[in-house]
C-alpha positions as CSV (number, residue, x, y, z in Angstrom):
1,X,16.7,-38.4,13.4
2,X,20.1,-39.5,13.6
3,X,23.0,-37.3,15.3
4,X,24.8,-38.0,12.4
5,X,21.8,-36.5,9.7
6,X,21.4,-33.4,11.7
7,X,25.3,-32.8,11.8
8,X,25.1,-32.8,8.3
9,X,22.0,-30.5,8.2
10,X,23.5,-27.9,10.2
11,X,27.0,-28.0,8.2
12,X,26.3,-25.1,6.1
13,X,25.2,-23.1,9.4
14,X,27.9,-24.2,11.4
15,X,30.7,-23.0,8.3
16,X,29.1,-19.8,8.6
17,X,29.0,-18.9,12.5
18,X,32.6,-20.6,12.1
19,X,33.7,-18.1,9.2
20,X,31.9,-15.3,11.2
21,X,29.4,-14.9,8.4
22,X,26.6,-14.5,11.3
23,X,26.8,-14.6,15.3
24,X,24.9,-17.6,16.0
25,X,22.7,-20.1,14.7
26,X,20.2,-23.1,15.4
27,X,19.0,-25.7,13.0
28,X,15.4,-27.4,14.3
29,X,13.8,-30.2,12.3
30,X,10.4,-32.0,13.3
31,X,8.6,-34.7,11.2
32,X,5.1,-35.0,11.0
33,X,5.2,-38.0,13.8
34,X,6.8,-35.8,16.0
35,X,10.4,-36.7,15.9
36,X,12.7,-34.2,16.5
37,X,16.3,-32.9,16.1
38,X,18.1,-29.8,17.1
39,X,21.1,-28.1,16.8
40,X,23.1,-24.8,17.7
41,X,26.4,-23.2,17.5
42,X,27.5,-19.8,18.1
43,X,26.1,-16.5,19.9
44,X,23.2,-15.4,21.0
45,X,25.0,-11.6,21.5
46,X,28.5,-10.3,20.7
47,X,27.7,-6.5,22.6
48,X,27.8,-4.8,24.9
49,X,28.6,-8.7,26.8
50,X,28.7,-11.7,24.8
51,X,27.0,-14.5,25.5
52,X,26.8,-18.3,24.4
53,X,23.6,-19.2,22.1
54,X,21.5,-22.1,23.9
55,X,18.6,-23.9,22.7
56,X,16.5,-22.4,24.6
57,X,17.3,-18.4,23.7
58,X,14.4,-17.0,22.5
59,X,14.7,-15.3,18.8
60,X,12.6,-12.5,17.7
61,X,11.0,-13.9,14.7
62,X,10.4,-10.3,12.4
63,X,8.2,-11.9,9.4
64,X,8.0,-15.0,10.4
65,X,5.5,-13.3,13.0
66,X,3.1,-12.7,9.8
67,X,2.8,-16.8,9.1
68,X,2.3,-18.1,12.6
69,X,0.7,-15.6,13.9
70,X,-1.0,-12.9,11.6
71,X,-2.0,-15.7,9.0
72,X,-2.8,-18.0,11.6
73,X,-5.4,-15.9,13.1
74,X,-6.7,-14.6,10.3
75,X,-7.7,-17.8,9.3
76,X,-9.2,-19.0,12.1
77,X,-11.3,-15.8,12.4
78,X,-12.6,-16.6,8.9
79,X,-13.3,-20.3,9.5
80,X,-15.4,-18.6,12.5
81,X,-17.1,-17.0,10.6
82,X,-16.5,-13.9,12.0
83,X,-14.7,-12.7,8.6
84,X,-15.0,-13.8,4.9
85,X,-11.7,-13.6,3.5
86,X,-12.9,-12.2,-0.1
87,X,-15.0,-9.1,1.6
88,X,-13.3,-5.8,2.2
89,X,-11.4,-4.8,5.0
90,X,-13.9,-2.2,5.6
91,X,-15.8,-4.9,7.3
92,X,-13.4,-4.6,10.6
93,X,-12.4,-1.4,9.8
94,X,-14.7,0.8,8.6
95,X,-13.0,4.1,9.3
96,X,-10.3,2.8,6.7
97,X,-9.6,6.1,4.4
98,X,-12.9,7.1,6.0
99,X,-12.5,10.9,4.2
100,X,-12.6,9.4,0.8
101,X,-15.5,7.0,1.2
102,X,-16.1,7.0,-2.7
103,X,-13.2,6.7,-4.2
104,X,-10.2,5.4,-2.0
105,X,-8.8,2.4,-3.5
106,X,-7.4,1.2,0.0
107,X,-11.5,0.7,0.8
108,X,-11.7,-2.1,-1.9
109,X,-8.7,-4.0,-0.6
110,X,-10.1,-7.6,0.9
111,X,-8.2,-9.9,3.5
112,X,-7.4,-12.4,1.0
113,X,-5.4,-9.7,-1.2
114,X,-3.4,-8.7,2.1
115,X,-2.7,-12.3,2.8
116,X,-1.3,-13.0,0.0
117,X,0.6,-8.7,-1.0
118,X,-2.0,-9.1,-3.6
119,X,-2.4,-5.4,-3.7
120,X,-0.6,-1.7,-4.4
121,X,0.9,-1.5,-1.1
122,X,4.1,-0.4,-0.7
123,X,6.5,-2.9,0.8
124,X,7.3,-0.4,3.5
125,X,7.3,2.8,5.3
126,X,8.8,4.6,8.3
127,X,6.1,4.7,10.1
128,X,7.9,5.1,13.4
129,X,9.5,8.6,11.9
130,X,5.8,9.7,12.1
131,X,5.4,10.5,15.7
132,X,5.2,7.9,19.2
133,X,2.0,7.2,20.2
134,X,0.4,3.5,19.0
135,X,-2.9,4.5,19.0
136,X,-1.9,8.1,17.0
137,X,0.3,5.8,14.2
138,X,-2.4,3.8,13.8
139,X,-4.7,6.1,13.1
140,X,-2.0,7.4,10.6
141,X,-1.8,3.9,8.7
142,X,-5.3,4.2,8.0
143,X,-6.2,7.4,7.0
144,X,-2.9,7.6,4.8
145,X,-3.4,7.5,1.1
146,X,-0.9,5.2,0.2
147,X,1.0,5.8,-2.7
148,X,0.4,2.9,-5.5
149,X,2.6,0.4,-7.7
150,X,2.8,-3.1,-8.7
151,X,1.8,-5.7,-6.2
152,X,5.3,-6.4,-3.9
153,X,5.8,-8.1,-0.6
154,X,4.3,-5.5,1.7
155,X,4.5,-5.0,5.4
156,X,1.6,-2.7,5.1
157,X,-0.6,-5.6,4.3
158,X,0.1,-7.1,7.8
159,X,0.1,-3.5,9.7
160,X,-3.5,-3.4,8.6
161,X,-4.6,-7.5,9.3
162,X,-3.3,-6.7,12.6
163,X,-5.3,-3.8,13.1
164,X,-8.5,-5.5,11.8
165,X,-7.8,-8.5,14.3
166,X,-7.7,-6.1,17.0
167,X,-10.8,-4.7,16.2
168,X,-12.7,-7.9,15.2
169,X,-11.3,-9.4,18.7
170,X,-11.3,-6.1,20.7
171,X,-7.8,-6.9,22.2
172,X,-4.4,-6.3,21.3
173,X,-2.5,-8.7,19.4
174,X,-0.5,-10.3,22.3
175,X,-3.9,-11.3,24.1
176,X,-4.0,-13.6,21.9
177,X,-3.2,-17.4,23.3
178,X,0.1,-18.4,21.9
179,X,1.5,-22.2,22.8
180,X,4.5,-22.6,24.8
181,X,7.5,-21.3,23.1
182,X,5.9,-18.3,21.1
183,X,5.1,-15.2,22.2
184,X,4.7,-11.9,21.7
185,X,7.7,-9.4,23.5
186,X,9.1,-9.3,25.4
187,X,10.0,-13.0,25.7
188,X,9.5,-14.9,29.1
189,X,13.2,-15.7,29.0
190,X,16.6,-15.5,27.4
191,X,16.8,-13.3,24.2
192,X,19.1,-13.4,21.1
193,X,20.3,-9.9,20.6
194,X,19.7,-8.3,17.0
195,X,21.0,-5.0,16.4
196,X,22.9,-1.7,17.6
197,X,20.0,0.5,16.5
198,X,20.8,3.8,16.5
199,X,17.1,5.2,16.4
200,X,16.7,3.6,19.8
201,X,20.7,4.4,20.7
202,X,21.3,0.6,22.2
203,X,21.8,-3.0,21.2
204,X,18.1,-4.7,20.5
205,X,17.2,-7.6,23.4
206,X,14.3,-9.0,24.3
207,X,12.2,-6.1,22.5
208,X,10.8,-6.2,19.1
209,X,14.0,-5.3,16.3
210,X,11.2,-4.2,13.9
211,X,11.2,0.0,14.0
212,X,7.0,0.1,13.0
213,X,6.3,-3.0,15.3
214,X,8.2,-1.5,18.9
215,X,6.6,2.2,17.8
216,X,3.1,0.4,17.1
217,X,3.4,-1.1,20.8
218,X,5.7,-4.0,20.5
219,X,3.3,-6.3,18.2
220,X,1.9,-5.4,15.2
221,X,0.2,-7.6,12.4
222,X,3.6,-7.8,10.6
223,X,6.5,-8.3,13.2
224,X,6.7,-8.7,17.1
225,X,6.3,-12.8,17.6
226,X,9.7,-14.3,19.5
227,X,10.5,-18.0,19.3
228,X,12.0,-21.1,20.7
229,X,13.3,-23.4,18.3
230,X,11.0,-25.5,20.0
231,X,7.8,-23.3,19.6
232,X,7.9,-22.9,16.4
233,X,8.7,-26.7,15.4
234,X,5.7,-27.2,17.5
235,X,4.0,-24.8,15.0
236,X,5.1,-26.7,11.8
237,X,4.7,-30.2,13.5
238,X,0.8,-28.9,13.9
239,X,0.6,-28.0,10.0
240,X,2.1,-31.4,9.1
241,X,0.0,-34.2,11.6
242,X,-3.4,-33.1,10.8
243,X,-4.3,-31.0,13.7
244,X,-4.4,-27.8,12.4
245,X,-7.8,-27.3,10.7
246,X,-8.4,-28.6,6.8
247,X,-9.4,-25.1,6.1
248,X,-6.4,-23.3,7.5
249,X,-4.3,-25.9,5.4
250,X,-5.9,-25.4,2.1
251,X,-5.7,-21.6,2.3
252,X,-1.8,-21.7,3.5
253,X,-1.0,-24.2,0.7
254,X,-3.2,-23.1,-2.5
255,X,-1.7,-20.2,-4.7
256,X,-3.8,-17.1,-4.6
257,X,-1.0,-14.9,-6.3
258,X,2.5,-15.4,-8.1
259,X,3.9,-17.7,-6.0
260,X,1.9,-17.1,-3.0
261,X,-0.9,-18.4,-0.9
262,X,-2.8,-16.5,2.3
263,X,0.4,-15.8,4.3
264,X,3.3,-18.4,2.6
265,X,5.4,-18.6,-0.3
266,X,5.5,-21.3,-2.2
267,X,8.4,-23.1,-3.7
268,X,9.8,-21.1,-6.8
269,X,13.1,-21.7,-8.7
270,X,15.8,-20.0,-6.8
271,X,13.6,-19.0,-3.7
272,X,15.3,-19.6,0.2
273,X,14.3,-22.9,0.8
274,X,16.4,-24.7,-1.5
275,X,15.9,-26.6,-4.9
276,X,15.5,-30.1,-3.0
277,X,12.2,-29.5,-1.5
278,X,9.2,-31.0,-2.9
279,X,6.9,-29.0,-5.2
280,X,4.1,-28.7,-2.2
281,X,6.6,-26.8,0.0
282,X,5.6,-23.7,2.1
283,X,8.1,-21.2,3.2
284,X,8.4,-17.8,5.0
285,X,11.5,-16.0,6.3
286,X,12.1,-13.1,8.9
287,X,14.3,-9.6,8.2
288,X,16.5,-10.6,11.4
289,X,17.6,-13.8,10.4
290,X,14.8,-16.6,10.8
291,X,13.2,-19.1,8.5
292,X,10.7,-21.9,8.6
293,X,9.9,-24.2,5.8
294,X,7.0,-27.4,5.7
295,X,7.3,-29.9,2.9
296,X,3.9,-31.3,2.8
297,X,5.1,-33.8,0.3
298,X,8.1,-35.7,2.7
299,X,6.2,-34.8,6.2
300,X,9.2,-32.5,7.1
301,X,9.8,-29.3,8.0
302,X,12.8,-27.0,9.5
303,X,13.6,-24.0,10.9
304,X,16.6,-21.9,10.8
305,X,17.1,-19.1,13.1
306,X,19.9,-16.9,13.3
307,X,20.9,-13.4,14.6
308,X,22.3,-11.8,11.0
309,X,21.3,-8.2,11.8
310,X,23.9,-8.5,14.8
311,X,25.2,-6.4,15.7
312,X,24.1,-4.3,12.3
313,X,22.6,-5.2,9.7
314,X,25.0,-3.2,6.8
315,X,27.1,-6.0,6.2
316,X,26.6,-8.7,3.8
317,X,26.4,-12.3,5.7
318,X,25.2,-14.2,2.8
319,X,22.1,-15.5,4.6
320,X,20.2,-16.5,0.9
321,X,22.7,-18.7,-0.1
322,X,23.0,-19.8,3.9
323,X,19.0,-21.0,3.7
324,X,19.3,-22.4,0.4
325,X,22.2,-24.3,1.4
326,X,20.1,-25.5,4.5
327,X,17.3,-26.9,3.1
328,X,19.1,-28.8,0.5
329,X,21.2,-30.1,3.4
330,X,18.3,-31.0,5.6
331,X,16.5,-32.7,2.1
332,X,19.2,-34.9,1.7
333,X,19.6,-35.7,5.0
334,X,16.3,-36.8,6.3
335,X,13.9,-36.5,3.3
Protein backbone atom coordinates (compact mmCIF):
# COMPACT_ATOMS: atom_id res chain seq x y z
CA UNK A 1 0.00 0.00 0.00
CA UNK A 2 2.61 2.15 -1.27
CA UNK A 3 2.01 5.99 -2.18
CA UNK A 4 3.61 5.26 -5.12
CA UNK A 5 0.96 2.05 -6.24
CA UNK A 6 -1.97 4.06 -5.42
CA UNK A 7 -0.65 7.02 -7.58
CA UNK A 8 -0.61 4.80 -10.20
CA UNK A 9 -4.10 3.32 -9.41
CA UNK A 10 -5.74 6.58 -9.50
CA UNK A 11 -3.92 7.75 -12.82
CA UNK A 12 -6.70 7.05 -15.09
CA UNK A 13 -9.13 9.01 -12.57
CA UNK A 14 -6.96 11.73 -12.05
CA UNK A 15 -6.54 12.19 -16.29
CA UNK A 16 -10.15 12.47 -16.28
CA UNK A 17 -11.15 15.05 -13.46
CA UNK A 18 -7.89 16.75 -15.07
CA UNK A 19 -9.39 16.65 -18.74
CA UNK A 20 -12.83 17.63 -17.18
CA UNK A 21 -14.25 14.26 -18.15
CA UNK A 22 -16.06 14.22 -14.50
CA UNK A 23 -15.99 16.79 -11.48
CA UNK A 24 -14.39 14.76 -8.98
CA UNK A 25 -13.14 11.56 -8.03
CA UNK A 26 -11.76 9.14 -5.22
CA UNK A 27 -10.02 5.91 -5.63
CA UNK A 28 -10.28 3.61 -2.14
CA UNK A 29 -8.47 0.20 -1.97
CA UNK A 30 -8.61 -2.14 1.20
CA UNK A 31 -6.97 -5.73 1.38
CA UNK A 32 -8.35 -8.39 3.14
CA UNK A 33 -5.85 -7.65 6.25
CA UNK A 34 -7.05 -4.41 6.43
CA UNK A 35 -4.52 -2.26 4.74
CA UNK A 36 -5.70 0.63 3.23
CA UNK A 37 -5.12 3.36 0.61
CA UNK A 38 -6.91 6.39 -0.57
CA UNK A 39 -7.02 8.90 -2.92
CA UNK A 40 -8.98 12.01 -4.36
CA UNK A 41 -8.82 14.84 -6.75
CA UNK A 42 -11.30 17.15 -8.01
CA UNK A 43 -14.91 18.41 -6.84
CA UNK A 44 -17.31 17.47 -4.84
CA UNK A 45 -19.81 20.46 -6.65
CA UNK A 46 -19.21 22.82 -9.56
CA UNK A 47 -22.98 24.82 -8.78
CA UNK A 48 -24.54 26.86 -7.60
CA UNK A 49 -20.79 27.16 -5.26
CA UNK A 50 -18.02 25.00 -5.94
CA UNK A 51 -16.51 23.19 -3.61
CA UNK A 52 -13.22 21.07 -3.10
CA UNK A 53 -13.83 17.09 -2.96
CA UNK A 54 -12.39 15.68 0.53
CA UNK A 55 -12.15 12.24 1.65
CA UNK A 56 -14.58 12.49 3.81
CA UNK A 57 -17.58 13.92 1.31
CA UNK A 58 -20.17 11.62 1.44
CA UNK A 59 -21.39 10.22 -2.15
CA UNK A 60 -24.79 9.01 -2.80
CA UNK A 61 -24.21 5.57 -3.91
CA UNK A 62 -27.51 5.03 -6.52
CA UNK A 63 -27.11 1.03 -7.23
CA UNK A 64 -24.52 0.35 -5.33
CA UNK A 65 -27.30 0.78 -2.53
CA UNK A 66 -28.82 -2.61 -3.98
CA UNK A 67 -25.41 -4.71 -3.05
CA UNK A 68 -24.61 -3.30 0.40
CA UNK A 69 -27.60 -2.82 1.45
CA UNK A 70 -30.71 -4.48 -0.36
CA UNK A 71 -28.61 -7.71 -0.94
CA UNK A 72 -27.11 -7.54 2.31
CA UNK A 73 -30.25 -7.68 4.13
CA UNK A 74 -31.95 -9.85 2.17
CA UNK A 75 -29.57 -12.28 2.93
CA UNK A 76 -29.32 -12.04 6.34
CA UNK A 77 -33.08 -12.20 6.64
CA UNK A 78 -32.88 -15.55 4.81
CA UNK A 79 -30.07 -17.02 6.82
CA UNK A 80 -32.69 -16.04 9.76
CA UNK A 81 -34.81 -17.85 8.70
CA UNK A 82 -37.29 -15.48 8.40
CA UNK A 83 -37.32 -15.88 4.46
CA UNK A 84 -36.42 -18.76 2.02
CA UNK A 85 -34.88 -17.26 -0.87
CA UNK A 86 -36.57 -19.74 -3.49
CA UNK A 87 -40.34 -19.05 -2.06
CA UNK A 88 -42.42 -16.38 -3.60
CA UNK A 89 -42.50 -12.90 -2.65
CA UNK A 90 -46.03 -13.40 -1.68
CA UNK A 91 -44.60 -14.64 1.46
CA UNK A 92 -43.87 -10.77 2.72
CA UNK A 93 -46.23 -9.44 0.54
CA UNK A 94 -49.21 -11.06 0.04
CA UNK A 95 -51.25 -8.26 -1.29
CA UNK A 96 -48.79 -8.41 -4.39
CA UNK A 97 -51.22 -8.11 -7.60
CA UNK A 98 -53.75 -9.16 -4.98
CA UNK A 99 -56.77 -8.56 -7.79
CA UNK A 100 -55.36 -11.35 -9.94
CA UNK A 101 -54.69 -13.95 -7.27
CA UNK A 102 -54.82 -16.80 -10.06
CA UNK A 103 -53.07 -15.75 -12.71
CA UNK A 104 -50.62 -12.73 -12.17
CA UNK A 105 -47.26 -13.78 -13.08
CA UNK A 106 -45.66 -11.09 -10.66
CA UNK A 107 -47.30 -13.65 -7.72
CA UNK A 108 -44.79 -16.43 -8.77
CA UNK A 109 -41.71 -14.23 -8.79
CA UNK A 110 -39.25 -15.53 -5.72
CA UNK A 111 -36.46 -13.48 -3.88
CA UNK A 112 -33.81 -15.27 -5.53
CA UNK A 113 -35.15 -14.31 -9.16
CA UNK A 114 -35.12 -10.49 -7.95
CA UNK A 115 -31.71 -10.86 -6.54
CA UNK A 116 -30.28 -11.83 -9.25
CA UNK A 117 -33.10 -9.52 -12.44
CA UNK A 118 -33.95 -13.12 -13.03
CA UNK A 119 -37.32 -12.17 -14.10
CA UNK A 120 -39.68 -10.04 -16.77
CA UNK A 121 -39.33 -6.87 -15.01
CA UNK A 122 -38.77 -3.92 -16.74
CA UNK A 123 -35.44 -2.24 -15.95
CA UNK A 124 -37.37 0.84 -15.04
CA UNK A 125 -40.24 3.10 -14.72
CA UNK A 126 -41.26 6.72 -13.73
CA UNK A 127 -42.69 5.90 -10.97
CA UNK A 128 -42.31 9.33 -9.42
CA UNK A 129 -44.57 10.80 -12.52
CA UNK A 130 -47.27 8.71 -10.85
CA UNK A 131 -48.30 10.90 -8.00
CA UNK A 132 -46.25 12.04 -4.32
CA UNK A 133 -47.28 10.11 -1.59
CA UNK A 134 -44.73 6.98 -0.57
CA UNK A 135 -47.21 4.97 0.83
CA UNK A 136 -49.72 5.71 -2.43
CA UNK A 137 -46.63 4.75 -4.98
CA UNK A 138 -46.15 1.89 -3.21
CA UNK A 139 -49.23 0.60 -3.36
CA UNK A 140 -48.92 1.51 -7.16
CA UNK A 141 -45.68 -0.80 -7.62
CA UNK A 142 -47.57 -3.55 -6.41
CA UNK A 143 -50.86 -3.69 -7.77
CA UNK A 144 -49.31 -2.71 -11.30
CA UNK A 145 -49.33 -5.28 -13.97
CA UNK A 146 -46.09 -4.99 -15.21
CA UNK A 147 -45.61 -5.18 -18.66
CA UNK A 148 -43.26 -8.35 -19.62
CA UNK A 149 -39.94 -9.04 -21.68
CA UNK A 150 -36.66 -10.79 -21.46
CA UNK A 151 -35.01 -10.91 -18.15
CA UNK A 152 -32.75 -7.25 -17.89
CA UNK A 153 -31.16 -5.46 -15.03
CA UNK A 154 -34.23 -4.18 -13.34
CA UNK A 155 -34.76 -1.55 -10.67
CA UNK A 156 -38.15 -2.93 -10.10
CA UNK A 157 -36.64 -6.04 -8.70
CA UNK A 158 -35.10 -3.99 -5.77
CA UNK A 159 -38.37 -1.49 -5.43
CA UNK A 160 -40.09 -4.72 -4.45
CA UNK A 161 -37.08 -6.47 -1.99
CA UNK A 162 -37.34 -3.25 -0.38
CA UNK A 163 -40.81 -3.32 0.18
CA UNK A 164 -40.76 -6.95 1.34
CA UNK A 165 -37.96 -5.97 3.97
CA UNK A 166 -40.05 -3.42 5.23
CA UNK A 167 -42.75 -5.62 5.79
CA UNK A 168 -40.79 -8.64 7.04
CA UNK A 169 -39.03 -6.08 9.58
CA UNK A 170 -41.95 -3.73 10.03
CA UNK A 171 -39.68 -0.58 9.66
CA UNK A 172 -38.47 1.47 6.93
CA UNK A 173 -35.48 0.80 5.28
CA UNK A 174 -33.20 3.47 6.96
CA UNK A 175 -33.98 1.76 10.53
CA UNK A 176 -31.95 -0.50 9.62
CA UNK A 177 -28.24 -0.40 11.50
CA UNK A 178 -25.73 0.72 8.94
CA UNK A 179 -21.84 0.89 10.16
CA UNK A 180 -20.10 4.12 10.27
CA UNK A 181 -19.73 5.64 6.95
CA UNK A 182 -23.06 4.36 5.23
CA UNK A 183 -26.19 5.56 5.56
CA UNK A 184 -29.29 6.14 4.24
CA UNK A 185 -30.08 10.20 3.34
CA UNK A 186 -29.55 12.38 4.06
CA UNK A 187 -25.94 11.92 5.06
CA UNK A 188 -24.58 13.01 8.59
CA UNK A 189 -22.10 15.21 6.79
CA UNK A 190 -20.59 16.68 3.69
CA UNK A 191 -22.36 15.72 0.35
CA UNK A 192 -21.01 15.40 -3.26
CA UNK A 193 -23.50 17.14 -5.41
CA UNK A 194 -25.07 15.03 -8.45
CA UNK A 195 -27.34 16.83 -10.64
CA UNK A 196 -29.34 20.06 -11.82
CA UNK A 197 -32.55 18.15 -11.80
CA UNK A 198 -35.14 19.87 -13.36
CA UNK A 199 -38.07 17.66 -11.93
CA UNK A 200 -37.00 18.92 -8.48
CA UNK A 201 -35.85 22.57 -10.12
CA UNK A 202 -32.29 22.55 -8.04
CA UNK A 203 -28.86 21.05 -7.96
CA UNK A 204 -29.15 17.40 -5.98
CA UNK A 205 -27.09 17.50 -2.37
CA UNK A 206 -27.33 15.48 0.36
CA UNK A 207 -30.80 13.98 -0.87
CA UNK A 208 -31.22 10.90 -2.81
CA UNK A 209 -30.38 11.72 -6.99
CA UNK A 210 -32.57 8.60 -7.75
CA UNK A 211 -36.31 10.22 -9.06
CA UNK A 212 -38.36 6.70 -7.68
CA UNK A 213 -36.02 6.45 -4.43
CA UNK A 214 -36.59 10.56 -3.15
CA UNK A 215 -40.55 10.12 -4.30
CA UNK A 216 -40.59 6.56 -2.44
CA UNK A 217 -39.32 8.56 0.76
CA UNK A 218 -35.66 8.92 0.31
CA UNK A 219 -34.76 4.97 0.48
CA UNK A 220 -36.01 2.44 -1.44
CA UNK A 221 -34.85 -1.19 -2.04
CA UNK A 222 -32.92 -0.02 -5.17
CA UNK A 223 -31.24 3.46 -4.52
CA UNK A 224 -30.95 5.89 -1.42
CA UNK A 225 -27.56 4.42 0.48
CA UNK A 226 -24.71 7.49 0.73
CA UNK A 227 -21.10 6.56 1.36
CA UNK A 228 -17.64 7.34 2.62
CA UNK A 229 -14.89 5.95 0.85
CA UNK A 230 -14.28 4.73 4.04
CA UNK A 231 -17.74 3.01 4.72
CA UNK A 232 -17.89 1.25 2.01
CA UNK A 233 -14.09 -0.18 2.06
CA UNK A 234 -15.15 -1.17 5.44
CA UNK A 235 -18.01 -3.04 3.59
CA UNK A 236 -15.69 -4.95 1.05
CA UNK A 237 -12.92 -5.42 3.77
CA UNK A 238 -15.93 -7.49 5.70
CA UNK A 239 -16.60 -9.67 2.44
CA UNK A 240 -12.89 -10.45 2.04
CA UNK A 241 -11.58 -11.27 5.99
CA UNK A 242 -14.10 -13.86 6.87
CA UNK A 243 -16.50 -11.93 8.87
CA UNK A 244 -19.31 -11.62 6.83
CA UNK A 245 -21.30 -14.98 7.17
CA UNK A 246 -20.25 -18.19 4.82
CA UNK A 247 -23.83 -18.09 3.74
CA UNK A 248 -24.02 -14.43 2.65
CA UNK A 249 -20.66 -15.25 0.70
CA UNK A 250 -21.75 -18.18 -1.19
CA UNK A 251 -24.92 -16.59 -2.39
CA UNK A 252 -23.00 -13.13 -3.50
CA UNK A 253 -20.41 -15.16 -5.23
CA UNK A 254 -22.29 -18.30 -7.05
CA UNK A 255 -24.03 -17.60 -10.44
CA UNK A 256 -27.67 -17.86 -10.25
CA UNK A 257 -28.29 -16.18 -13.79
CA UNK A 258 -26.08 -14.96 -16.88
CA UNK A 259 -23.44 -13.50 -15.20
CA UNK A 260 -25.06 -12.88 -11.94
CA UNK A 261 -25.30 -14.02 -8.45
CA UNK A 262 -28.04 -12.72 -5.50
CA UNK A 263 -27.16 -8.97 -5.90
CA UNK A 264 -23.47 -8.93 -7.85
CA UNK A 265 -22.19 -9.28 -11.22
CA UNK A 266 -19.68 -11.37 -11.87
CA UNK A 267 -16.70 -10.87 -14.05
CA UNK A 268 -17.56 -11.10 -17.88
CA UNK A 269 -15.43 -10.21 -20.89
CA UNK A 270 -15.68 -6.45 -21.34
CA UNK A 271 -17.74 -5.77 -18.01
CA UNK A 272 -16.61 -2.38 -15.69
CA UNK A 273 -14.20 -3.86 -13.63
CA UNK A 274 -11.55 -4.50 -16.00
CA UNK A 275 -9.93 -7.54 -17.76
CA UNK A 276 -7.20 -7.98 -14.97
CA UNK A 277 -9.31 -9.10 -12.27
CA UNK A 278 -9.40 -12.63 -11.27
CA UNK A 279 -12.13 -14.99 -12.46
CA UNK A 280 -13.85 -14.95 -8.77
CA UNK A 281 -14.44 -11.14 -9.01
CA UNK A 282 -17.67 -9.50 -7.75
CA UNK A 283 -18.78 -6.14 -9.07
CA UNK A 284 -21.70 -3.62 -8.88
CA UNK A 285 -21.84 -0.03 -10.07
CA UNK A 286 -24.12 3.06 -9.30
CA UNK A 287 -26.10 5.42 -12.11
CA UNK A 288 -24.31 8.56 -10.46
CA UNK A 289 -20.97 7.60 -10.84
CA UNK A 290 -19.88 4.92 -8.10
CA UNK A 291 -18.36 1.45 -8.28
CA UNK A 292 -17.06 -1.32 -5.94
CA UNK A 293 -15.37 -4.34 -7.02
CA UNK A 294 -13.95 -7.61 -4.50
CA UNK A 295 -11.46 -10.07 -6.06
CA UNK A 296 -11.89 -12.91 -3.90
CA UNK A 297 -9.00 -14.54 -5.69
CA UNK A 298 -6.05 -11.65 -4.77
CA UNK A 299 -7.83 -10.46 -1.29
CA UNK A 300 -8.44 -7.07 -2.94
CA UNK A 301 -11.05 -4.86 -3.54
CA UNK A 302 -11.64 -1.09 -4.68
CA UNK A 303 -13.94 1.43 -4.94
CA UNK A 304 -14.36 4.18 -7.31
CA UNK A 305 -16.64 6.94 -6.66
CA UNK A 306 -17.26 9.88 -8.67
CA UNK A 307 -19.90 12.60 -9.29
CA UNK A 308 -20.46 11.94 -13.42
CA UNK A 309 -24.18 13.03 -13.45
CA UNK A 310 -22.79 16.62 -12.32
CA UNK A 311 -24.04 18.83 -13.04
CA UNK A 312 -26.26 16.70 -15.72
CA UNK A 313 -26.04 13.73 -16.77
CA UNK A 314 -26.60 14.41 -20.90
CA UNK A 315 -23.06 14.49 -21.60
CA UNK A 316 -20.87 11.67 -22.32
CA UNK A 317 -17.90 11.41 -19.57
CA UNK A 318 -16.70 8.13 -20.63
CA UNK A 319 -17.13 6.56 -17.14
CA UNK A 320 -17.02 2.61 -18.71
CA UNK A 321 -13.82 2.92 -20.16
CA UNK A 322 -12.81 5.26 -16.76
CA UNK A 323 -13.73 1.93 -14.47
CA UNK A 324 -12.23 -0.45 -16.73
CA UNK A 325 -9.19 1.53 -16.88
CA UNK A 326 -9.22 1.57 -12.92
CA UNK A 327 -9.36 -1.80 -12.11
CA UNK A 328 -6.73 -2.84 -14.52
CA UNK A 329 -4.65 -0.02 -12.93
CA UNK A 330 -5.38 -1.05 -9.36
CA UNK A 331 -4.57 -5.06 -10.56
CA UNK A 332 -1.34 -4.16 -11.67
CA UNK A 333 -0.58 -2.12 -9.05
CA UNK A 334 -1.25 -4.01 -5.87
CA UNK A 335 -2.53 -7.50 -7.08
Amino acid sequence: MTADAIERAFAPARAAVEERCIPGATLGVVTADGRRAVRFAGMAALVPDPEPLTETHWFDLASVSKVIATTTMILTLAEQGRLDLDRPLTDAIPDLRQYDVANAAERRLTFRDCLAHRTFLPAVEPIYTYGSDPERLRAFVLQREWRHGPPVYSDINYILLGIAIERLTGAPLSAWPLPPGLAFGPPPGPAVATEACTWRGRVIKGEVHDENAWALGGAAGHAGLFGTVAGVLGHARGLLDGSASPFLLDAIRTRVHADRTCGWERRFAGWHGGDACSPETIGHTGFTGTGLWVDFGRGLAWTLLTNRVHPTRHRETGILELRRATGNAVIEAFG
